[in-house]
N, C-alpha and C positions, 0 to 999 in steps of 0.2 A: 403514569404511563405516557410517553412520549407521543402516543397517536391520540390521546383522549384530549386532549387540547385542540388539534386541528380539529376533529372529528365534529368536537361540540361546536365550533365556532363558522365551519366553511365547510360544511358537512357534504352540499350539493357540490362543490368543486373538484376538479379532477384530481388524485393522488395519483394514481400510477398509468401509464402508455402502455400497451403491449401489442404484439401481430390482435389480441380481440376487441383493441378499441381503448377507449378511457376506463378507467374505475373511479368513482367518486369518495371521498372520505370515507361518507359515512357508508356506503357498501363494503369500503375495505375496511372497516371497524365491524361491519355484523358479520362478513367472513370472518374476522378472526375472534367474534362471539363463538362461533361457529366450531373452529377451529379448538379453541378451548375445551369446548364442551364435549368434543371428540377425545383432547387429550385425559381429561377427567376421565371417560369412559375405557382408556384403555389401560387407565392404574396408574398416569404419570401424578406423580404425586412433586411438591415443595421441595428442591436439592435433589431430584432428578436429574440425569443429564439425555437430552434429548438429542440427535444430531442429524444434519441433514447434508445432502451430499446432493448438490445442483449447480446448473446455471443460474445465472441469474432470472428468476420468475415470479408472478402476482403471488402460486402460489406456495413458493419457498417463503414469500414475506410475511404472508396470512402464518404459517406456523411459527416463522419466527417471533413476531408479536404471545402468537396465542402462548410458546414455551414462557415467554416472560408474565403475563398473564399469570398463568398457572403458578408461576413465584419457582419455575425449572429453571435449570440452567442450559442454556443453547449450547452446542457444538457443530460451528459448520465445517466442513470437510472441502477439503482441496480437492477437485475433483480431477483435477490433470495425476493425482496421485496415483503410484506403483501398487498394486495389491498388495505388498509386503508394508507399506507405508497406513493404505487403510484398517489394514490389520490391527496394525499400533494404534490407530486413532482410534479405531471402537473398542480394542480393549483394554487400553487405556485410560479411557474415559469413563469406563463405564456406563455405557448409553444403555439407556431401559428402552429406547425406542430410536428407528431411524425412519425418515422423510427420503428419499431418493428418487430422482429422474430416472426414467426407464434407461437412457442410453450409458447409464452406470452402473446397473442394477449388477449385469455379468460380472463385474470386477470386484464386488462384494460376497460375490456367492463361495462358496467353498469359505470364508475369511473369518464366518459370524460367532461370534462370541456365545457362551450361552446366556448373560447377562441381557444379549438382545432379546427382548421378549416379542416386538413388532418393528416388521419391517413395510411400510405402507409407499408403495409407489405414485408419484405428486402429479403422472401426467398422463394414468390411465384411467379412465371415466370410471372403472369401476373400482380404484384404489381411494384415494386421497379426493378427490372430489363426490363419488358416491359418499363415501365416511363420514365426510366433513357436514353434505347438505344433511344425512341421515340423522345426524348428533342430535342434542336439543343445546340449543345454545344457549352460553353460562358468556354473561358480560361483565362476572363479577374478574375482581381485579386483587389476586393476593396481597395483603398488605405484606412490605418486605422491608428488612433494614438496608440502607444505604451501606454497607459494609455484607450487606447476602451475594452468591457467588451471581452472576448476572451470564456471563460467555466464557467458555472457553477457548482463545484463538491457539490456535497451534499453528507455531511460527513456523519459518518459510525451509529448516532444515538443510541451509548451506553448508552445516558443517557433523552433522551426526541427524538422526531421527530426532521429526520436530517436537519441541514441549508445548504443553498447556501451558499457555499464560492464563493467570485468573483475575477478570477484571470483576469490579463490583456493579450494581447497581447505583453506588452512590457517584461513581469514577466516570460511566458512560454517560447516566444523563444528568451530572454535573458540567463534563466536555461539552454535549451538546446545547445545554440549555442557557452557559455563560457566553459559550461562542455565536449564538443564534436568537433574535425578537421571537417571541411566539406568534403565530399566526394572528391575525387580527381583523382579515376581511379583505384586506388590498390584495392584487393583485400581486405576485413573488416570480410570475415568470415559468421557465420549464430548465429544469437539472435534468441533465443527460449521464444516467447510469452505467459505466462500461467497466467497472472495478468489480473483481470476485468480490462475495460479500463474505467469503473465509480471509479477509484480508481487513486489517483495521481500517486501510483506509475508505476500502468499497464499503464497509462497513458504513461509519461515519460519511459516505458519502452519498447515503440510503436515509442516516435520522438525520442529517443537517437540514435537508428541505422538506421533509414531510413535518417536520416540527413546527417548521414557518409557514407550511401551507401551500406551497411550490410544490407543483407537478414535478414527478417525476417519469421521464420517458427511460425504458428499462431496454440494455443490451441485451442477450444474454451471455454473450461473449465477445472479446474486442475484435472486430477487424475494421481498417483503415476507412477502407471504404463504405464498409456500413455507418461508422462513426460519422464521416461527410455528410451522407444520404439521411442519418437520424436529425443530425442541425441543422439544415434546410426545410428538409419535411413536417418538423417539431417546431422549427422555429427556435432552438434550444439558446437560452441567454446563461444557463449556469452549465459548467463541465468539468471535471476533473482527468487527468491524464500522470500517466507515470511516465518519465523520460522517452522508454521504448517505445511508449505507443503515440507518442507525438511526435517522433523521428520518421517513425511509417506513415503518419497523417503526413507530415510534409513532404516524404520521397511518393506520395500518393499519386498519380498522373490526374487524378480530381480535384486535386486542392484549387489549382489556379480556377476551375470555373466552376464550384462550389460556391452559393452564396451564403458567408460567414457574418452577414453584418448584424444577425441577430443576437452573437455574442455578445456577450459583457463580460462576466469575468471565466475567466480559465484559470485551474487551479493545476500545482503539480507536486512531486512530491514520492515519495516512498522509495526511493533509488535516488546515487547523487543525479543530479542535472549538471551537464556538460557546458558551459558559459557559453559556448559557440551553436550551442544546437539554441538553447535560450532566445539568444542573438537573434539567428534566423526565423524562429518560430517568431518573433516582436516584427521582424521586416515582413514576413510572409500575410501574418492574418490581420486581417481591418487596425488601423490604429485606435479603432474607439475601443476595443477591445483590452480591458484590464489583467496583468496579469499577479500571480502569489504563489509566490514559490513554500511550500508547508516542509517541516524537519520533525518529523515525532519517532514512535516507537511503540511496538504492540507495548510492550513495557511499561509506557507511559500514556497509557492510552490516548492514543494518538498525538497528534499538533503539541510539541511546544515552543516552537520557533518558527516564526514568518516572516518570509523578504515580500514586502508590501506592494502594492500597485504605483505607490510614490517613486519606490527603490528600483521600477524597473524604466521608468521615463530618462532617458539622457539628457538632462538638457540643466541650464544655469552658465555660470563659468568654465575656461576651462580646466583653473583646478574640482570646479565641483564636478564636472562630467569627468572628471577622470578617475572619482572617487565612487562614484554612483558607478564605474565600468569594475574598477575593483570589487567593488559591494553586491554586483551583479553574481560573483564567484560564490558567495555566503549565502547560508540558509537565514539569515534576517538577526533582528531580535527574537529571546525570549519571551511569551505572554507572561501577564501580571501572576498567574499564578503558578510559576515556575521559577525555581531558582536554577542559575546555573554555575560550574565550578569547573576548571580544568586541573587536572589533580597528575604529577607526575608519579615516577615508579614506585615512590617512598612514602607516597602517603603526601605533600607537600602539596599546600594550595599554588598554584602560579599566578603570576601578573600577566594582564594585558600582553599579548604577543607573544607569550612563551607557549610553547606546542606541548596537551600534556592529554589527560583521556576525558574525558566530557562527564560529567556525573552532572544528573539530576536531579533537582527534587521536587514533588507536586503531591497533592491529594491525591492526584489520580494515577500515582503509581501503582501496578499488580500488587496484586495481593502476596505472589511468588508462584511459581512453577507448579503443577499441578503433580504430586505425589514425589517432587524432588526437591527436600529440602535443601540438599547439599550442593546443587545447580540455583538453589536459588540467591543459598547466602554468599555467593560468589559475585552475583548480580545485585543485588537488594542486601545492604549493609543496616546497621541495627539503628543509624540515623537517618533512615527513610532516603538515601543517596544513592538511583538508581547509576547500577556502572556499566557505562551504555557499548565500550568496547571500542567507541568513537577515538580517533586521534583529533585534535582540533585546535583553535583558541580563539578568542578576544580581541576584537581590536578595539580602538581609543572609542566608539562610537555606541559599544555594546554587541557589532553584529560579530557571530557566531560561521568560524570560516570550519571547516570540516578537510582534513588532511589525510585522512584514510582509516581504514581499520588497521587496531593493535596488532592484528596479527597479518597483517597483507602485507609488512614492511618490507622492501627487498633490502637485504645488508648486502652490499658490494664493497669489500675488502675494507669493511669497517665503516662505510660509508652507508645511511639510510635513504633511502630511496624511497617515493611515494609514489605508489605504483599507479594513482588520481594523477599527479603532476605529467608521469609520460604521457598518460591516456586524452589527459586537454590540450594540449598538444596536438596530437594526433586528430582529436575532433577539428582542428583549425583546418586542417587539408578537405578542400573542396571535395575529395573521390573520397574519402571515408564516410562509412554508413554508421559501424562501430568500432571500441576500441579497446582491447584492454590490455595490462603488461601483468608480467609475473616474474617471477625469481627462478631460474634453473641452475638447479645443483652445479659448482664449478669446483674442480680440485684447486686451482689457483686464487682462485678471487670469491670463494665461498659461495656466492650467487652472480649469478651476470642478468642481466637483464636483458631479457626480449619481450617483444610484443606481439599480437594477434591483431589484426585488423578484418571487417568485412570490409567490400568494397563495392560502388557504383557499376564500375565498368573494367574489363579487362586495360584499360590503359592504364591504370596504375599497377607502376611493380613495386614487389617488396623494395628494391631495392631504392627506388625513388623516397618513400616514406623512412628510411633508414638515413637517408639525406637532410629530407626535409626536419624530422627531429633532431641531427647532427648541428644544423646552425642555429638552431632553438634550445636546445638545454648542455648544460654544463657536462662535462665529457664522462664522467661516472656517471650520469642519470642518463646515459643515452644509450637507448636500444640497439645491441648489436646484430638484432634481426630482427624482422617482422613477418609475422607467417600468415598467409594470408588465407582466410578459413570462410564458407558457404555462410555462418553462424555461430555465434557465441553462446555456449552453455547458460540460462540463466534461470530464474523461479519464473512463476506465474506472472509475479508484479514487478517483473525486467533486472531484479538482483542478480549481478553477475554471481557464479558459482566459480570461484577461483581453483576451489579443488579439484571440480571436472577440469577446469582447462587447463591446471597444470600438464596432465600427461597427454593431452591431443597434441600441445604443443612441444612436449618431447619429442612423439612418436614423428611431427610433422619436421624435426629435426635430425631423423632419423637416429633418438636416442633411446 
């Protein structure tokens, strides 16, 4: 168990921040004795699936330990979810029990399966914390195989109702414990939480430091300015961020007199990252500040490709700064325990440079989709070669450029278009906030391309940015409009949703 290692070793030291103070290891190891022995009491038995539906909190964590404990399997729940969506998550999964914050509770009512046999609310004194102190606490710890079902994430749903992915036990804390020193007494610093933990990466971005013994100060949800106000206050030297919410930290009117010097490393990751928001996020915050760009997949549970804190430094010659500016566009290398492949339409392995779909391969690929086989062999081929839907390739060096998704292609009169290449672009223009392009139906030319932009300030017109990409890209990859919108359709962890935004931007063309 991922917590019994710190627990034993820096027992007195703090594990989790929240609005009631510190929690120390070993406190957060007898809650989740605690916790445990609550779920024995309520019939969760071994291959159970438990689910919980919160913000980020002490004690969503305390249950999510204790379900693995208990040798259950976890299901956390998107909480920004549509009732029709939680619907699918709990009967789908078959939860014998759900954990949920009061301010979500409404949205499950009317929904509940009859397989839910307990529904325990996490933030009323006499739900989930009466329960929990009332329990007798069981510290014992299921013995389980590295191949027993461990989470089920259910992915982010850009394009139909989300699946179970099923990771193992052997998958999750193999990732954490090759990518991470276990605790040892030293001092690890404070990791700044602001990732759902229904998301792999909030996930993993929950066992990464508590493994090592590193505080973790806990969000419960992102915003900019709380995000400022927690690394000051915390002192936070570890962080993780998804594109979007480093875009908000920087248009933030606090950043400039925010003091960020107790950074060290910023991680990012789980959306592409736009070369020029990068850019400015390296000129913006402290230069001691390390940065790593992460490339994974609930798929592959999580990380298998990092642009390193070396790759984000400009400096050497200037053919090597100019190569380290290209390189800055790529998700990095591979880790050692990942292979990778870029495989064209046919089946056909490609060379260095040829753009084909990214298949990879690890231990710690899913197991496959939770109760769809036929979804899964689509994804997970019979040589363990997750097919990750990525368009990308190889350059001479090893790193790993990412060209768009298979299916985002715009074809303009035969011509393919990457709908990533207008969109960085578009990040270069100082009044852009965000970006993204799409394909609209053309009887002539099959698709045309326009783009959506938010923007800074009313002085930028569509029609300026329709210029400004006109001297920048080749005349078929250039947006014949740009429509300019409040907000971009996107998931919880800043994925654009192409399919919403196709028809806002119809409609916003009066089509």
């Amino acid at each position: 168990m991922l917590l019994d290692i710190p627990a034993m070793i820096v027992d007195e030291d703090c594990a989790l921040l929240d609005d009631a103070g510190g929690h120390s290891y070993g406190s957060l190891r007898a809650a989740v004795a605690q916790a445990t022995g609550l779920l024995a009491g309520m019939g969760v038995d071994p291959g159970d699936r438990v689910a919980i539906l919160s913000a980020n909190r002490r004690e969503l964590i305390e249950v999510l330990f204790a379900v693995a404990a208990r040798g259950a399997t976890v299901v956390p729940m998107n909480y920004r979810a549509k009732r029709a969506e939680l619907a699918h998550l709990l009967s789908d999964s078959g939860a014998k029990a759900l954990f949920v914050e009061s301010r979500y509770l409404e949205a499950v009512e009317g929904v509940r399966p009859d397989h839910l046999a307990h529904v325990v609310v996490l933030d009323d004194p006499d739900g989930y914390p009466a329960a929990r102190d009332g329990a007798e606490s069981d510290e014992a710890v299921e013995d389980v195989d590295d191949d027993q079902l461990a989470i089920l994430l259910y992915t982010s749903g850009t394009t139909a109702m989300p699946k179970g992915v099923m990771l193992s036990h052997g998958a999750l804390a193999g990732y954490v414990m090759s990518s991470n020193d276990a605790a040892d007494g030293t001092t690890e610093g404070v990791s700044l939480l602001a990732a759902p933990l229904y998301h792999i990466a909030g996930l993993t971005s929950l066992l990464n430091p508590l493994y090592t013994g590193r505080t973790t100060a806990l969000l419960p949800t992102f915003e900019a300015g709380a995000w400022l106000a927690a690394v000051e206050g915390h002192q936070v030297t570890h962080a993780f961020l998804v594109p979007t919410m480093l875009a908000h930290v920087l248009d933030h009117p606090d950043v400039s007199t925010t003091d960020l010097t107790s950074l060290e490393m910023v991680s990012y990751g789980a959306a592409p990252m736009p070369p020029a928001l990068i850019r400015r996020a390296v000129e913006v915050f402290p230069k001691t500040v390390s940065w790593s760009g992460a490339y994974g997949q609930t798929e592959t549970t999580s990380t298998v490709a990092v642009l390193g804190p070396d790759d984000h430094r400009i400096e050497g010659t200037e053919e090597e700064m100019e190569t380290r500016r290209r390189r800055l566009s790529s998700v990095g290398r591979v880790l050692d325990d990942v292979e990778v492949r870029m495989v064209d339409a046919g089946g056909r392995t490609l060379d260095p440079g040829e753009i084909g779909e990214v298949q990879l391969r690890t231990y710690r690929a899913m197991q496959g989709y939770w109760g769809a086989q036929e979804k899964t062999r689509v994804t997970l081929d019979d040589e363990g070669w997750v097919h990750t839907g990525d368009l990308g390739y190889l350059d001479e060096g090893g790193y790993l450029f990412l060209t768009g998704r298979a299916g985002d292609l715009i074809i303009r009169g035969g011509e393919n278009v990457s709908p990533e290449e207008v969109e960085s672009i578009l990040y270069e223009h100082p009044g852009v906030v965000e970006a993204a392009a799409v394909g609209v139906p053309d009887e002539t030319w099959g698709e045309r391309v326009v783009a959506a932009a938010v923007i800074r300030d009313d002085s930028v017109s569509s029609e300026e940015l329709v210029q400004f990409c006109a001297q920048r890209l080749a005349p078929f990859k250039r947006p014949e409009q740009v429509v300019l919108l409040d907000e971009l359709p996107r998931t919880s962890t800043g994925k654009l949703v192409r399919r919403d935004l196709l028809p806002v931007v119809v409609a916003a063309l009066g089509g």
